[in-house]
C-alpha positions in Angstrom: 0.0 0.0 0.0 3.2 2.6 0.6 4.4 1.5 -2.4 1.2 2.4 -4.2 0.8 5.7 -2.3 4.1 6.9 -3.2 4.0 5.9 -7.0 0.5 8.1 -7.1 2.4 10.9 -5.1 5.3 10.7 -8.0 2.9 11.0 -10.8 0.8 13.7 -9.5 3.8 15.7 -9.3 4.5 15.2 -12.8 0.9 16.2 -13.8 0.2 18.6 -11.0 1.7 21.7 -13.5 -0.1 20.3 -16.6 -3.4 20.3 -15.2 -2.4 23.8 -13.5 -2.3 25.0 -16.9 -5.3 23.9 -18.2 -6.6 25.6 -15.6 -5.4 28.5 -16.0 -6.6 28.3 -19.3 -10.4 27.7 -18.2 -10.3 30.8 -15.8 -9.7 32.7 -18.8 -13.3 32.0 -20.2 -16.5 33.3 -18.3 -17.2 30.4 -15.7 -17.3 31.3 -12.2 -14.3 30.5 -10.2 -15.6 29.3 -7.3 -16.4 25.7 -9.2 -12.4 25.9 -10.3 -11.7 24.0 -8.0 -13.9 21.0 -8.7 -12.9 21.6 -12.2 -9.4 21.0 -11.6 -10.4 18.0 -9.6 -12.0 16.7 -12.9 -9.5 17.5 -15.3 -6.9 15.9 -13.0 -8.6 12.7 -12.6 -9.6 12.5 -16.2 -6.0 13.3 -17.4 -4.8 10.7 -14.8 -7.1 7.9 -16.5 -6.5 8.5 -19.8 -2.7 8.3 -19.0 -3.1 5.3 -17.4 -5.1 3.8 -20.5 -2.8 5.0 -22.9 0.2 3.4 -20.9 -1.9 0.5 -20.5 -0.7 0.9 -16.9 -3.4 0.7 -13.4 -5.8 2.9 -13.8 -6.5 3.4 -10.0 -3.0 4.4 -9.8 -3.3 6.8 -12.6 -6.9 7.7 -11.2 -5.6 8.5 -7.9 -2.5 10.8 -9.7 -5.3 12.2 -11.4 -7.2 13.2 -8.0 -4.1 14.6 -6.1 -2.5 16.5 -8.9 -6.2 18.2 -9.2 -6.2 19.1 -6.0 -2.8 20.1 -5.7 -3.2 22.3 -8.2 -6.7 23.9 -7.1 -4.5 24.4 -3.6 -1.9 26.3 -5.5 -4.3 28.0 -7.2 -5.9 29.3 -3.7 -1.7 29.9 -2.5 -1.2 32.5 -5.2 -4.5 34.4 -5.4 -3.9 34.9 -1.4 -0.7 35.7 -2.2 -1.5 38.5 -4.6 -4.2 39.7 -2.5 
């Protein structure tokens, strides 16, 4: 289980930028941010899946990346609009 853990905490650090990105990109069009968030959550474990299928790797594993580079990225989201005040 540590092992599995610690794969999905390697991968979502890998994605964690991209899926910043495409958020970024989405808060550039007129949805509300408060559902960014969520949305990044989405994307994350979306992108993580298909990763996963097109490695033909485990897609929990990918799944899970998915999930924590989402909300990694919603979290730095948060971090820098605090930060800019």
């Amino acid at each position: 289980m540590d092992n599995l853990l610690n794969e999905a905490a390697a991968l979502a650090v890998v994605l964690t930028p991209v899926i910043a990105i495409i958020v970024q990109l989405i808060k550039q069009t007129a949805i509300n941010t408060r559902w960014l968030p969520l949305i990044s959550i989405a994307i994350g474990l979306l992108t993580g899946v298909v990763f996963g299928a097109y490695m033909s790797a485990d897609l929990f594993l990918y799944g899970l990346a998915g999930f924590l580079s989402g909300a990694a990225s919603s979290g730095l989201f948060d971090a820098v609009k605090s930060a800019k005040g």
